[in-house]
PDBQT receptor file of N, H, CA, C and O in Angstrom, charges set to zero:
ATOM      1  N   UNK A   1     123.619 -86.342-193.676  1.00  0.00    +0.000 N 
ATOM      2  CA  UNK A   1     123.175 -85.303-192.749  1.00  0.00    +0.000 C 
ATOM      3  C   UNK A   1     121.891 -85.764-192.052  1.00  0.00    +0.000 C 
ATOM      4  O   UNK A   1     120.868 -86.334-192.430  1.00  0.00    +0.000 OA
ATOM      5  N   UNK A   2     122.248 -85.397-191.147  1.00  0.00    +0.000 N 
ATOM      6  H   UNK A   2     123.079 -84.934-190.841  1.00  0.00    +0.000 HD
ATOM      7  CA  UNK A   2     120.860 -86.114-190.047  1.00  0.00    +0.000 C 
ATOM      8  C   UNK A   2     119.438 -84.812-189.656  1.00  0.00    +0.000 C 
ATOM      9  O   UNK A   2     119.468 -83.762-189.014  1.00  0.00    +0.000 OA
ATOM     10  N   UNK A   3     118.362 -85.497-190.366  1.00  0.00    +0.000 N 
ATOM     11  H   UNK A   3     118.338 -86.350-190.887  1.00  0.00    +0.000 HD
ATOM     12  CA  UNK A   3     117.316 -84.373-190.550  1.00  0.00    +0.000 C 
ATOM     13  C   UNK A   3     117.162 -83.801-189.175  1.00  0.00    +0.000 C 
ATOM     14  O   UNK A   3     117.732 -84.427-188.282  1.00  0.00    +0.000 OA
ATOM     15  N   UNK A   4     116.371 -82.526-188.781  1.00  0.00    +0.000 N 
ATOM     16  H   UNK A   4     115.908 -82.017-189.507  1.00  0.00    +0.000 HD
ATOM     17  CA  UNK A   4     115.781 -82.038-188.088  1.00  0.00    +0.000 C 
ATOM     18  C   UNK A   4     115.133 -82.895-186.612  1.00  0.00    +0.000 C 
ATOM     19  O   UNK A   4     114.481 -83.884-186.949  1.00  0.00    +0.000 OA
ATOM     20  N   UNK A   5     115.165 -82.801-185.920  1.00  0.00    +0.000 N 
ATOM     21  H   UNK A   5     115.695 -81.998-185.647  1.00  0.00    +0.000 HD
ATOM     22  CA  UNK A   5     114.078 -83.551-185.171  1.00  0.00    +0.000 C 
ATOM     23  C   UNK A   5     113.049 -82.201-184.295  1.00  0.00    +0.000 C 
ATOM     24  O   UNK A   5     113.760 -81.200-184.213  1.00  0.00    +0.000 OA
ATOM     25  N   UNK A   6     112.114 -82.034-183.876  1.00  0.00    +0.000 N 
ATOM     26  H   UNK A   6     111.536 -82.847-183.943  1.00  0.00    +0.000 HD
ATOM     27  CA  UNK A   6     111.212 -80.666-183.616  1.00  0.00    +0.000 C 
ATOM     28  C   UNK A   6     110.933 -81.425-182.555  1.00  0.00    +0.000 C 
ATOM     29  O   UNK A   6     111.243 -82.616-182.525  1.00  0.00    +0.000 OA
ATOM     30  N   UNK A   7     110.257 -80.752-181.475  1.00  0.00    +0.000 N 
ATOM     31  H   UNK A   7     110.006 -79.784-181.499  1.00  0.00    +0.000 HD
ATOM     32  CA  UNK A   7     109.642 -81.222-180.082  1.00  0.00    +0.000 C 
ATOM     33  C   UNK A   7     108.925 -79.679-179.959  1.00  0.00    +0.000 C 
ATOM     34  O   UNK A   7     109.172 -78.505-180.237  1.00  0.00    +0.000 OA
ATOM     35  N   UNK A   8     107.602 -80.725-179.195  1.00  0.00    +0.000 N 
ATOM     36  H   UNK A   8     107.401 -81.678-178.970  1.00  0.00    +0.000 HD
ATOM     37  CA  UNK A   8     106.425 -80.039-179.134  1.00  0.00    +0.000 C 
ATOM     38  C   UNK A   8     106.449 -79.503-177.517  1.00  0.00    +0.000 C 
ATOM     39  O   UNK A   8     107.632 -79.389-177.194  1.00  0.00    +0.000 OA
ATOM     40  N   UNK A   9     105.713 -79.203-176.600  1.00  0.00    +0.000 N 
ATOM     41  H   UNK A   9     104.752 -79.296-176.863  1.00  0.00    +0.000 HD
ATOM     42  CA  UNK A   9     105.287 -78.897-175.295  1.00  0.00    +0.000 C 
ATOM     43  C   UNK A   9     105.775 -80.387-174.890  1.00  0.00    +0.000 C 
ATOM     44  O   UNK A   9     106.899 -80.493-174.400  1.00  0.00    +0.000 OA
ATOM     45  N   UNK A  10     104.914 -81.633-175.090  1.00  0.00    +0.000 N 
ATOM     46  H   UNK A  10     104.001 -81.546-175.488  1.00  0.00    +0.000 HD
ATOM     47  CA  UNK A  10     105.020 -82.757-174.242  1.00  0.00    +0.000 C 
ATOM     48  C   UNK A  10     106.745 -83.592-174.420  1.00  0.00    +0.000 C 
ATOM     49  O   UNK A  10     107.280 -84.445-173.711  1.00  0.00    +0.000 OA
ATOM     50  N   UNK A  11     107.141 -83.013-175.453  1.00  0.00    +0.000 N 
ATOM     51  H   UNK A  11     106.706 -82.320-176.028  1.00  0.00    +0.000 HD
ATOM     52  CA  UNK A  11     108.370 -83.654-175.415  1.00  0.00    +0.000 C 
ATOM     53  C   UNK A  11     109.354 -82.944-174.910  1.00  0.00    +0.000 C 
ATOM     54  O   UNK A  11     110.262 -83.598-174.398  1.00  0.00    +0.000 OA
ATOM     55  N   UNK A  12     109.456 -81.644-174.901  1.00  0.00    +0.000 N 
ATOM     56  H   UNK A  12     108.718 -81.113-175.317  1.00  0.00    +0.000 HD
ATOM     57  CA  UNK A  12     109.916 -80.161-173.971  1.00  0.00    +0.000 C 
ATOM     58  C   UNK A  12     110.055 -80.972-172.213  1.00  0.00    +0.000 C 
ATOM     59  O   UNK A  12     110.980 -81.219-171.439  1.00  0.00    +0.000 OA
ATOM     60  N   UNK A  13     108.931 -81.111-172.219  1.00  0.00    +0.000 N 
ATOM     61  H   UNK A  13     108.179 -80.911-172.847  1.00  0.00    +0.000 HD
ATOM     62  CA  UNK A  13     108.725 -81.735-170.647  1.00  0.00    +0.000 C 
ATOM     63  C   UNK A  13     109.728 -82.331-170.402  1.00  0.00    +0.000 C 
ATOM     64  O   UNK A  13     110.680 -81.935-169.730  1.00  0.00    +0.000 OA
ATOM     65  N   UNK A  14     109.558 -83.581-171.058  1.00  0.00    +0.000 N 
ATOM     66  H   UNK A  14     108.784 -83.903-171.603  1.00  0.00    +0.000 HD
ATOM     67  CA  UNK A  14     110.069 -85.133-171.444  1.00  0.00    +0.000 C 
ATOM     68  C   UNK A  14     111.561 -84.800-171.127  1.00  0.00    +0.000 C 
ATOM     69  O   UNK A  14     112.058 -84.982-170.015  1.00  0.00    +0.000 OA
ATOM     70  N   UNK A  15     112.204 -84.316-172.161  1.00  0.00    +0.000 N 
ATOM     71  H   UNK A  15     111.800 -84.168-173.064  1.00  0.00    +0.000 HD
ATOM     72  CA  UNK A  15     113.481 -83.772-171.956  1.00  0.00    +0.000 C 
ATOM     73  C   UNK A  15     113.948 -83.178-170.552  1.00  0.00    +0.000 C 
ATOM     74  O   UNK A  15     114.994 -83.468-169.972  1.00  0.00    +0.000 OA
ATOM     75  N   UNK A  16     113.187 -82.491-170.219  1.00  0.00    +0.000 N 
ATOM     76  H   UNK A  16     112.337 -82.256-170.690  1.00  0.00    +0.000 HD
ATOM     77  CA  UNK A  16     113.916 -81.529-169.047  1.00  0.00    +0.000 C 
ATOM     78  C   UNK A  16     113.577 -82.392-167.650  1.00  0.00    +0.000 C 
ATOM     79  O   UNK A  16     114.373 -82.265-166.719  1.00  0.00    +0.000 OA
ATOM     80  N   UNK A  17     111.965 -83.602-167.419  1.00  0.00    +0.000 N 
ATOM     81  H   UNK A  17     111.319 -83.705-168.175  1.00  0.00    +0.000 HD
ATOM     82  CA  UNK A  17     112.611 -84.114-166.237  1.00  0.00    +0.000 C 
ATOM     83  C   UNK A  17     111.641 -83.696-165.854  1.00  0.00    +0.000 C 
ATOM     84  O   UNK A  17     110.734 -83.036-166.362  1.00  0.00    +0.000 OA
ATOM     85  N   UNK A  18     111.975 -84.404-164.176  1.00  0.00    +0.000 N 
ATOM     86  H   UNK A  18     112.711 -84.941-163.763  1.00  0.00    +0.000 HD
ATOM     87  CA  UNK A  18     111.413 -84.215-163.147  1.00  0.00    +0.000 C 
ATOM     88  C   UNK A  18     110.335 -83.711-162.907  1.00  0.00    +0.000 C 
ATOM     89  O   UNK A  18     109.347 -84.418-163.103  1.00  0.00    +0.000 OA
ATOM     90  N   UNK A  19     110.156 -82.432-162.443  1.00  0.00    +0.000 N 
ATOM     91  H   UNK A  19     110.959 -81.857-162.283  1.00  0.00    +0.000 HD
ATOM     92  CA  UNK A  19     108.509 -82.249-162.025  1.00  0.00    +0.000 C 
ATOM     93  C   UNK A  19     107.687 -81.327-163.309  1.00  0.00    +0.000 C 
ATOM     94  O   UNK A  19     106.648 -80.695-163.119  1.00  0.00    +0.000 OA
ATOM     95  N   UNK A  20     108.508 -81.436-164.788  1.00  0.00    +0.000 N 
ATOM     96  H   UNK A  20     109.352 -81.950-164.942  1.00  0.00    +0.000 HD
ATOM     97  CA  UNK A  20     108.447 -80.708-166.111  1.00  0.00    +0.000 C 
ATOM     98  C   UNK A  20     107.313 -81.346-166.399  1.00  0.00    +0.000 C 
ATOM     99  O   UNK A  20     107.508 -82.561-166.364  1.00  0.00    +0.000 OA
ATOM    100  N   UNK A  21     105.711 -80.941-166.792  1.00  0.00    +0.000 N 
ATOM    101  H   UNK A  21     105.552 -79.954-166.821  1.00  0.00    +0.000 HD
ATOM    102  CA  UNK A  21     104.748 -81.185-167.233  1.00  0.00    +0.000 C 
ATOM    103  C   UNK A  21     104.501 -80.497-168.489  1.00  0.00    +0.000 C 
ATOM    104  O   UNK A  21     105.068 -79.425-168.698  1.00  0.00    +0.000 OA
ATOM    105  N   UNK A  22     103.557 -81.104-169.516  1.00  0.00    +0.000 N 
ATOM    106  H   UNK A  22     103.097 -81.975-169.346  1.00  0.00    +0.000 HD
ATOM    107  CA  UNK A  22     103.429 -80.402-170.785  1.00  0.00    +0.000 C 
ATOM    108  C   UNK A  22     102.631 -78.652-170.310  1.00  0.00    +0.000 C 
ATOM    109  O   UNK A  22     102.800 -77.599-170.924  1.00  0.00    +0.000 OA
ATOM    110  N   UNK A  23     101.703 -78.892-168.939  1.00  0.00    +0.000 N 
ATOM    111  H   UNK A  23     101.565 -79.748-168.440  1.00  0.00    +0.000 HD
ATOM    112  CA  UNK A  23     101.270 -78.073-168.867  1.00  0.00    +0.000 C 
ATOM    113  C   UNK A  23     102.067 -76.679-168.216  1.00  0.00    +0.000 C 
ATOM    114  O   UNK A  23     101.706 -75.554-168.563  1.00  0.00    +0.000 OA
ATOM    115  N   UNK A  24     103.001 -76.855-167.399  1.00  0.00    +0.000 N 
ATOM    116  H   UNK A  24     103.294 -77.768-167.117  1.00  0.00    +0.000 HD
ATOM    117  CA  UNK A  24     104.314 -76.035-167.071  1.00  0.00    +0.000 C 
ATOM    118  C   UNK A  24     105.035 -75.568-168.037  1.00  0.00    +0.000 C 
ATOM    119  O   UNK A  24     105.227 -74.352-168.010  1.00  0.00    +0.000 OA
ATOM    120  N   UNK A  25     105.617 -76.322-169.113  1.00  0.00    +0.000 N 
ATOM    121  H   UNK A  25     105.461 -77.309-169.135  1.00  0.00    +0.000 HD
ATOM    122  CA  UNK A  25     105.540 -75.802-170.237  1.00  0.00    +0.000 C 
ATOM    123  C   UNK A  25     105.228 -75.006-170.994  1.00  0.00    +0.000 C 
ATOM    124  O   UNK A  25     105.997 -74.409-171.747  1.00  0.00    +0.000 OA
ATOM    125  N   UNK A  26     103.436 -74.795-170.882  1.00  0.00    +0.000 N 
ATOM    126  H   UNK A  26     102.811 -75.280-170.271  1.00  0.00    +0.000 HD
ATOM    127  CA  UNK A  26     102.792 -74.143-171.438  1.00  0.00    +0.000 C 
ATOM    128  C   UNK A  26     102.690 -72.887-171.056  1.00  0.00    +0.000 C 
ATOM    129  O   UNK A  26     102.754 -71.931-171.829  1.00  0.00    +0.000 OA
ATOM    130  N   UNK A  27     102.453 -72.787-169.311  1.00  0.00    +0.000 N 
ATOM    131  H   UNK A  27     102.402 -73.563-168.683  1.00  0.00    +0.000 HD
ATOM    132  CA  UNK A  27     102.474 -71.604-168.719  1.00  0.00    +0.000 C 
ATOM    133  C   UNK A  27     103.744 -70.887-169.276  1.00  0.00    +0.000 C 
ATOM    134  O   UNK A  27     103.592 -69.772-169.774  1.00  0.00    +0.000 OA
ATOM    135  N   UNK A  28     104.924 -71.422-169.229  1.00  0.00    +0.000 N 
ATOM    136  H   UNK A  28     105.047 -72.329-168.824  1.00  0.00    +0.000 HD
ATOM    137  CA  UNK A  28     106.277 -70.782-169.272  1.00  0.00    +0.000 C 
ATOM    138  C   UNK A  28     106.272 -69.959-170.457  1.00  0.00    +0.000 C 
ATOM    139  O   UNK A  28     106.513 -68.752-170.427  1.00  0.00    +0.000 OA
ATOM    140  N   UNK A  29     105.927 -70.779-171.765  1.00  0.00    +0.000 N 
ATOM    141  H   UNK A  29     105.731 -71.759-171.789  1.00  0.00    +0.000 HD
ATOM    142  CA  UNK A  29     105.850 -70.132-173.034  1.00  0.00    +0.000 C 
ATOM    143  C   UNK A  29     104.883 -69.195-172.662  1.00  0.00    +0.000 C 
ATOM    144  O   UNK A  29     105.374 -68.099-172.933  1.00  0.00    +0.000 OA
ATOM    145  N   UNK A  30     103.874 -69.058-172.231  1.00  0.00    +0.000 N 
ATOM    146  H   UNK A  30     103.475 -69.948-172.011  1.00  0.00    +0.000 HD
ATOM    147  CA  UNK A  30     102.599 -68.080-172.483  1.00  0.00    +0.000 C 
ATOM    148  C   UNK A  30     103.167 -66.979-171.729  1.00  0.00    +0.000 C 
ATOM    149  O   UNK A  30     102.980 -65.900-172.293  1.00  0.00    +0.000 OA
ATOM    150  N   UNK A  31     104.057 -66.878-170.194  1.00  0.00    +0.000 N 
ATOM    151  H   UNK A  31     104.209 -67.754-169.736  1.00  0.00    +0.000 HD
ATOM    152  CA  UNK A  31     104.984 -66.116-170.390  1.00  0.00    +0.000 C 
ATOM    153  C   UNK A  31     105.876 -65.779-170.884  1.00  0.00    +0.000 C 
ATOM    154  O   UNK A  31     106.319 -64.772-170.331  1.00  0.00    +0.000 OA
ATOM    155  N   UNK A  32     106.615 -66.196-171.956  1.00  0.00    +0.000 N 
ATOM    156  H   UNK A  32     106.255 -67.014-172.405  1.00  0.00    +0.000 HD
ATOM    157  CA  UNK A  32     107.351 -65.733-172.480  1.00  0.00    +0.000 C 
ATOM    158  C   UNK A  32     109.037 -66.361-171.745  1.00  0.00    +0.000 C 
ATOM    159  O   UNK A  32     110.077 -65.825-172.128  1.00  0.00    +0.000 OA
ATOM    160  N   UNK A  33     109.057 -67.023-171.142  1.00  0.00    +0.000 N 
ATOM    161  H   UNK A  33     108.212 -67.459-170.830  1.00  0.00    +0.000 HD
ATOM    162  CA  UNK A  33     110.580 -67.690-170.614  1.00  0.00    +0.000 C 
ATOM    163  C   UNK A  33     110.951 -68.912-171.375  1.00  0.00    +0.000 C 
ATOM    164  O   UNK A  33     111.830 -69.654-170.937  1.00  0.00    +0.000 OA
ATOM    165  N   UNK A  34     110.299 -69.177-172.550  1.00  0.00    +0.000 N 
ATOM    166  H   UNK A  34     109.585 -68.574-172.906  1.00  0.00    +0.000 HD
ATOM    167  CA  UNK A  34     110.989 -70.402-173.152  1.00  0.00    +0.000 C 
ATOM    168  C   UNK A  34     111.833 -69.359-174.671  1.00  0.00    +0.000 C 
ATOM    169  O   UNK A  34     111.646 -68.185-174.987  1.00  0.00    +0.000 OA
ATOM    170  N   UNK A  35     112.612 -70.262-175.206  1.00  0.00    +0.000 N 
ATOM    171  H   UNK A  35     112.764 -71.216-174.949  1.00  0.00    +0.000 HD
ATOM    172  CA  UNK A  35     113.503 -69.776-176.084  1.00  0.00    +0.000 C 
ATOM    173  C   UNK A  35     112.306 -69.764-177.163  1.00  0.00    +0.000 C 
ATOM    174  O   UNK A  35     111.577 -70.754-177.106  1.00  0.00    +0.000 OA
ATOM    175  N   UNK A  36     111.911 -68.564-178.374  1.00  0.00    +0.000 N 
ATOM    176  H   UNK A  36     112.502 -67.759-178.421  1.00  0.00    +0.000 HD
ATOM    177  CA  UNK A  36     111.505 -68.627-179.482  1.00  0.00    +0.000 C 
ATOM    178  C   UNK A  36     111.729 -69.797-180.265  1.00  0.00    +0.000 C 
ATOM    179  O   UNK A  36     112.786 -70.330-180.600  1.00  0.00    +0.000 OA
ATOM    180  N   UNK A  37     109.872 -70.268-180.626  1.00  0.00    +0.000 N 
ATOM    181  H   UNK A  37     109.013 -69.835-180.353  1.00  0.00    +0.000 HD
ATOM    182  CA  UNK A  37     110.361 -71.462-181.378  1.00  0.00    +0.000 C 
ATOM    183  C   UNK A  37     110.847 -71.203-182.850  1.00  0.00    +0.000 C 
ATOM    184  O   UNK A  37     110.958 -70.190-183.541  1.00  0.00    +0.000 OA
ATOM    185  N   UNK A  38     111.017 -72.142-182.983  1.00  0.00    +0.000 N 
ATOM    186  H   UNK A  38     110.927 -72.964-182.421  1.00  0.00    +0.000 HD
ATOM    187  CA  UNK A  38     111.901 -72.438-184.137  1.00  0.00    +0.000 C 
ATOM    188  C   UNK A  38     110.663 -72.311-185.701  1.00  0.00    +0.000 C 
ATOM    189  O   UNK A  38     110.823 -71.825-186.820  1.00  0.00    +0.000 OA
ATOM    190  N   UNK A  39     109.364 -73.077-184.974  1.00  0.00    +0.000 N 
ATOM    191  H   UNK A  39     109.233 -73.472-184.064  1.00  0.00    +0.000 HD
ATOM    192  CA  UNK A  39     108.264 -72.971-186.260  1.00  0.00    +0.000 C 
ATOM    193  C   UNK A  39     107.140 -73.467-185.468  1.00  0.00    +0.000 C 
ATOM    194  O   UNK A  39     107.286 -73.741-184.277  1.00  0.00    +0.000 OA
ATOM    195  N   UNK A  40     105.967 -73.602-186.110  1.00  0.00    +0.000 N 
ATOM    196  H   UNK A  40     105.848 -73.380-187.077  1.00  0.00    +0.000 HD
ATOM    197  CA  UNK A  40     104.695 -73.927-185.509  1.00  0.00    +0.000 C 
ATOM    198  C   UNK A  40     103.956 -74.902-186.229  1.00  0.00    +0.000 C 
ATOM    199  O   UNK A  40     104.069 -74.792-187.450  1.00  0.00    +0.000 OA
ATOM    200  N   UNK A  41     103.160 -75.918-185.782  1.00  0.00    +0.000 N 
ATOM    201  H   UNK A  41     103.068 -76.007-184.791  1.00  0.00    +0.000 HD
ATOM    202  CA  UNK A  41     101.952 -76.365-186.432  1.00  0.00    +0.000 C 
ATOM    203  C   UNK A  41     100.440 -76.452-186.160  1.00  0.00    +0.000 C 
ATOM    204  O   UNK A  41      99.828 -77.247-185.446  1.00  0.00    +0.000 OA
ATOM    205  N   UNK A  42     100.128 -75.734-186.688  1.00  0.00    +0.000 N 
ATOM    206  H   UNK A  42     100.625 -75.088-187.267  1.00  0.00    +0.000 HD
ATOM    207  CA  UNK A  42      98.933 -74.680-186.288  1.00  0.00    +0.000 C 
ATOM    208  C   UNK A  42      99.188 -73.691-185.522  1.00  0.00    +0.000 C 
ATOM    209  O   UNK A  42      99.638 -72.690-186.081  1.00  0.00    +0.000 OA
ATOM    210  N   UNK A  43      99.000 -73.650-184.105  1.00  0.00    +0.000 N 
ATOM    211  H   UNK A  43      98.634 -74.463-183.651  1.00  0.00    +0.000 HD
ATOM    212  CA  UNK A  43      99.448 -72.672-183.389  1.00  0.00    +0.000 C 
ATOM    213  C   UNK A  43     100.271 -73.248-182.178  1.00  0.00    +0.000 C 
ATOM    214  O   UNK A  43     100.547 -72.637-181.146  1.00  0.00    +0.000 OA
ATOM    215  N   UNK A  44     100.700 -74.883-182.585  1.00  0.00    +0.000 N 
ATOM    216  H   UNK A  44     100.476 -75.380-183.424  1.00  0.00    +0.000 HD
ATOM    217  CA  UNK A  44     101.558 -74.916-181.461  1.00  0.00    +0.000 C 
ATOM    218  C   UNK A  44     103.056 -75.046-181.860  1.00  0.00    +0.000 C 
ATOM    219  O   UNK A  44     103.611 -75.512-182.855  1.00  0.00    +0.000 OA
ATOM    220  N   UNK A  45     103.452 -74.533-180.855  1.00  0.00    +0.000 N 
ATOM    221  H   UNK A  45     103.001 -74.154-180.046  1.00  0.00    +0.000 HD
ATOM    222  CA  UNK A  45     104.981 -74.485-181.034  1.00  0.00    +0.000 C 
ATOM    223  C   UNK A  45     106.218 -75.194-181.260  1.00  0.00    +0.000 C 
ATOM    224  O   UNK A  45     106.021 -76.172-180.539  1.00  0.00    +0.000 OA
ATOM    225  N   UNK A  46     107.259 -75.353-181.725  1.00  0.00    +0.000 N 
ATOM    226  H   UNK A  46     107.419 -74.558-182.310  1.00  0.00    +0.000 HD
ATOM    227  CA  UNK A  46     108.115 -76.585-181.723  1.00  0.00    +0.000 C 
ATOM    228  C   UNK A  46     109.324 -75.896-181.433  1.00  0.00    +0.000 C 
ATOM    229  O   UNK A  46     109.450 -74.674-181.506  1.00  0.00    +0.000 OA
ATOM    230  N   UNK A  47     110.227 -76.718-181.097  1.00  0.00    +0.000 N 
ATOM    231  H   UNK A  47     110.124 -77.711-181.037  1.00  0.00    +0.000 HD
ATOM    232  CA  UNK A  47     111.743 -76.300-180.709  1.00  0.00    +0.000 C 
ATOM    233  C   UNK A  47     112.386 -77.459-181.281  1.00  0.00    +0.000 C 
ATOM    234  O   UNK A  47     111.959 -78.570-181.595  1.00  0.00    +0.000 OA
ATOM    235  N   UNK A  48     113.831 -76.768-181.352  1.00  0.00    +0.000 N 
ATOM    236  H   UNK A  48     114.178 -75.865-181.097  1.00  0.00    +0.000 HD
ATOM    237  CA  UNK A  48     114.917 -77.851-181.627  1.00  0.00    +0.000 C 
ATOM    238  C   UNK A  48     115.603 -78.458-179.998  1.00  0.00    +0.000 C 
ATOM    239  O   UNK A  48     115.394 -77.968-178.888  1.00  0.00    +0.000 OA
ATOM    240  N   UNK A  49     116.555 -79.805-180.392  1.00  0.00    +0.000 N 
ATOM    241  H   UNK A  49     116.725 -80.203-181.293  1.00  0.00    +0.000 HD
ATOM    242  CA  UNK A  49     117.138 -80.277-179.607  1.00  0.00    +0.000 C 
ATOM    243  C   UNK A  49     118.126 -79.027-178.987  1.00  0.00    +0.000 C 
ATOM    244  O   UNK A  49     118.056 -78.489-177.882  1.00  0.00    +0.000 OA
ATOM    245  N   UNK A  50     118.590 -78.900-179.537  1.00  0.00    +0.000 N 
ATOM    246  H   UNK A  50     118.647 -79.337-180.435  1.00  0.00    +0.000 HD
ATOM    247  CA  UNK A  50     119.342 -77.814-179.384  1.00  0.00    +0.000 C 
ATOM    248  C   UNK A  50     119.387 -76.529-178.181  1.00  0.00    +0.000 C 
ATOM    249  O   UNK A  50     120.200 -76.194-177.320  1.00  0.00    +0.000 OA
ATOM    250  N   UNK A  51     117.755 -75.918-178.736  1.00  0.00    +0.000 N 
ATOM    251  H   UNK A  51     117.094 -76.191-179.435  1.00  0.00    +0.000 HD
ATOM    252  CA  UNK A  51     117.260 -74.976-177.857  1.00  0.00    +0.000 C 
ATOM    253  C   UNK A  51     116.588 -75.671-176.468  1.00  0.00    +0.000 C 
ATOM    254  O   UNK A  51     116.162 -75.025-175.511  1.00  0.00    +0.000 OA
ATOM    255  N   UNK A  52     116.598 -77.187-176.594  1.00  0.00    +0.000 N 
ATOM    256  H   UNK A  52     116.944 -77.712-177.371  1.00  0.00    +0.000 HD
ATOM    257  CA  UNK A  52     115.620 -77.306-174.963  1.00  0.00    +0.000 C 
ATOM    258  C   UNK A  52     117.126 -77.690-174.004  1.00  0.00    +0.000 C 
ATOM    259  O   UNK A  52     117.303 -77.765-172.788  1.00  0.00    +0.000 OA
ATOM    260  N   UNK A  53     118.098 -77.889-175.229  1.00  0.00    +0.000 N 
ATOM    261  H   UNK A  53     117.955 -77.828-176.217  1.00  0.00    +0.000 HD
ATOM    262  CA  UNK A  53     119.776 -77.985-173.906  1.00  0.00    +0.000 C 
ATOM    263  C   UNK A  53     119.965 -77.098-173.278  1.00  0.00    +0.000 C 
ATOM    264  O   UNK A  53     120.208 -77.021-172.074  1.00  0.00    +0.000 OA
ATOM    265  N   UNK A  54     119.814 -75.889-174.492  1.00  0.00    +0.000 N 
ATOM    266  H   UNK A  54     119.616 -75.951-175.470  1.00  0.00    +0.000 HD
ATOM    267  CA  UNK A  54     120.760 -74.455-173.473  1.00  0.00    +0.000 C 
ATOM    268  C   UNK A  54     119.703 -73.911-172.647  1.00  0.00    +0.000 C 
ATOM    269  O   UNK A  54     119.979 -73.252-171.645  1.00  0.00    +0.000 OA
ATOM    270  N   UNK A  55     117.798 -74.284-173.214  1.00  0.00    +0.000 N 
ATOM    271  H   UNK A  55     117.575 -74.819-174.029  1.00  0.00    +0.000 HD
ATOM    272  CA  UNK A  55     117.303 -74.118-172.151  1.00  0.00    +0.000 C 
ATOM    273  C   UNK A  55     117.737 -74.369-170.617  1.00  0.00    +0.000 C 
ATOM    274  O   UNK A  55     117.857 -73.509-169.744  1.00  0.00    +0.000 OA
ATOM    275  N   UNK A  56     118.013 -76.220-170.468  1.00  0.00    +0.000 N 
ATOM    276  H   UNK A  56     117.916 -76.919-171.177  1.00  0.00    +0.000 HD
ATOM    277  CA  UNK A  56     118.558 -76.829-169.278  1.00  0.00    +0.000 C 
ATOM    278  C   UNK A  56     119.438 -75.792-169.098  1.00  0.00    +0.000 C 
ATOM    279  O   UNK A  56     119.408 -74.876-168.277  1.00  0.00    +0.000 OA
ATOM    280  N   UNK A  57     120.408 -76.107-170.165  1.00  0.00    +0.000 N 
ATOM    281  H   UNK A  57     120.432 -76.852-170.832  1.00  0.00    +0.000 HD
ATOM    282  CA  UNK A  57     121.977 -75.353-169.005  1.00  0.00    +0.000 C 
ATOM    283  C   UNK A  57     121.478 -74.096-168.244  1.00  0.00    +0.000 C 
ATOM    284  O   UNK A  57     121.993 -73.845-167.154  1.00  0.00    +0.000 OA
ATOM    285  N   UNK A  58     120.297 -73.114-168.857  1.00  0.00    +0.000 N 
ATOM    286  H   UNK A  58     119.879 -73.318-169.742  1.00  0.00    +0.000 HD
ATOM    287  CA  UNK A  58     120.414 -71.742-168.262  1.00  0.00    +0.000 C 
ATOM    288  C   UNK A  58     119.774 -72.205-166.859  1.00  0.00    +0.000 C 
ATOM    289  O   UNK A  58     120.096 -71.516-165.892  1.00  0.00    +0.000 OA
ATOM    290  N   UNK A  59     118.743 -73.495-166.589  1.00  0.00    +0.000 N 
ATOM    291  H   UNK A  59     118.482 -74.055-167.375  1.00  0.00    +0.000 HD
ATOM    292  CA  UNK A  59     117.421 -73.732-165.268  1.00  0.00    +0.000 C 
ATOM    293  C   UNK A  59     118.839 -74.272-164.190  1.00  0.00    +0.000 C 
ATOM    294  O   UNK A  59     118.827 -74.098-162.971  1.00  0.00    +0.000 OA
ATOM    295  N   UNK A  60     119.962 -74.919-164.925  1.00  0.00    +0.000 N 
ATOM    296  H   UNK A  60     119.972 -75.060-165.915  1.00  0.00    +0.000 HD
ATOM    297  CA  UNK A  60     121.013 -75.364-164.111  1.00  0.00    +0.000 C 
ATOM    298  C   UNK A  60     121.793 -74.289-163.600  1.00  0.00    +0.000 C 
ATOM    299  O   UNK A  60     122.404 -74.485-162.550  1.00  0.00    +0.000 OA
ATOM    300  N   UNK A  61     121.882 -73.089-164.217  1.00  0.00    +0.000 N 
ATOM    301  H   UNK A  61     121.386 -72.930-165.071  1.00  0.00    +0.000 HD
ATOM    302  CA  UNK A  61     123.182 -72.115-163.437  1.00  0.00    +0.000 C 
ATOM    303  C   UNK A  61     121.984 -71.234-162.580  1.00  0.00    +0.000 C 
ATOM    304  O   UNK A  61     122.307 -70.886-161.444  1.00  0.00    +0.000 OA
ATOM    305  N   UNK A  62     120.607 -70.854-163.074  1.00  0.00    +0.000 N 
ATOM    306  H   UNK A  62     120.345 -71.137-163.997  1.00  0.00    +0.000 HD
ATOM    307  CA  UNK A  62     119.804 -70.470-162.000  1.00  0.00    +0.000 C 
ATOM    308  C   UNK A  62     120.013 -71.237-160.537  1.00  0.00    +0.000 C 
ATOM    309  O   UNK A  62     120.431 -70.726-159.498  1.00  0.00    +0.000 OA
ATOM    310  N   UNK A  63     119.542 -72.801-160.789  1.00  0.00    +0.000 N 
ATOM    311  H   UNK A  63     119.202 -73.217-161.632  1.00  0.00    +0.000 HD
ATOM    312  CA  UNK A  63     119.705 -73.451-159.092  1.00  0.00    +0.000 C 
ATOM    313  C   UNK A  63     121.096 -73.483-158.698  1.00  0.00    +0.000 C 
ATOM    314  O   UNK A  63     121.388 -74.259-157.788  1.00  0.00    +0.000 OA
ATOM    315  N   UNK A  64     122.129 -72.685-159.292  1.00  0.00    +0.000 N 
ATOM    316  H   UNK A  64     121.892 -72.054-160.031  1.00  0.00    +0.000 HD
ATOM    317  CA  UNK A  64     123.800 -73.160-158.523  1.00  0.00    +0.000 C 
ATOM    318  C   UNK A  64     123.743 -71.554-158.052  1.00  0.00    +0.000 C 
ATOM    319  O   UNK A  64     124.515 -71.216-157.155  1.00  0.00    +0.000 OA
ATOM    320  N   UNK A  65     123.095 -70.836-158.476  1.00  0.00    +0.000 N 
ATOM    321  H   UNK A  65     122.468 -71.111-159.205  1.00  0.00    +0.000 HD
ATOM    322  CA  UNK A  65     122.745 -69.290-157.688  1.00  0.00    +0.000 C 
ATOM    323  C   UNK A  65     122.655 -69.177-156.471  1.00  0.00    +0.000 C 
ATOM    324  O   UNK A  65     122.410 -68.080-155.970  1.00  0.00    +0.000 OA
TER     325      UNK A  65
């Protein structure tokens, strides 16, 4: 079984591309439009692989709107 892998803000970015900055990121969560993370260390946030896909898929059916 293949462990966990977690991503922080800068790897969030990383993943999604293009004009995705750790700090865009940040705004997004502080509003509230990123998926609940998964756990924290200290007070920053982490996500799974998982949650930054279906993130994409949802930023992809927004721009086919």
């Amino acid at each position: 079984m293949k462990p966990l892998q977690f991503y922080g803000q800068v790897e969030f970015a990383r993943e999604l591309g293009g004009n995705w900055s750790r700090q865009k990121i940040a705004v997004y969560y502080s509003r509230g439009l990123l998926p609940e993370p998964v756990g924290y260390v200290g007070k920053r946030p982490l996500w799974t692989k998982e949650q930054i896909e279906e993130f994409k898929k949802k930023l992809k059916e927004k721009e086919q709107r």
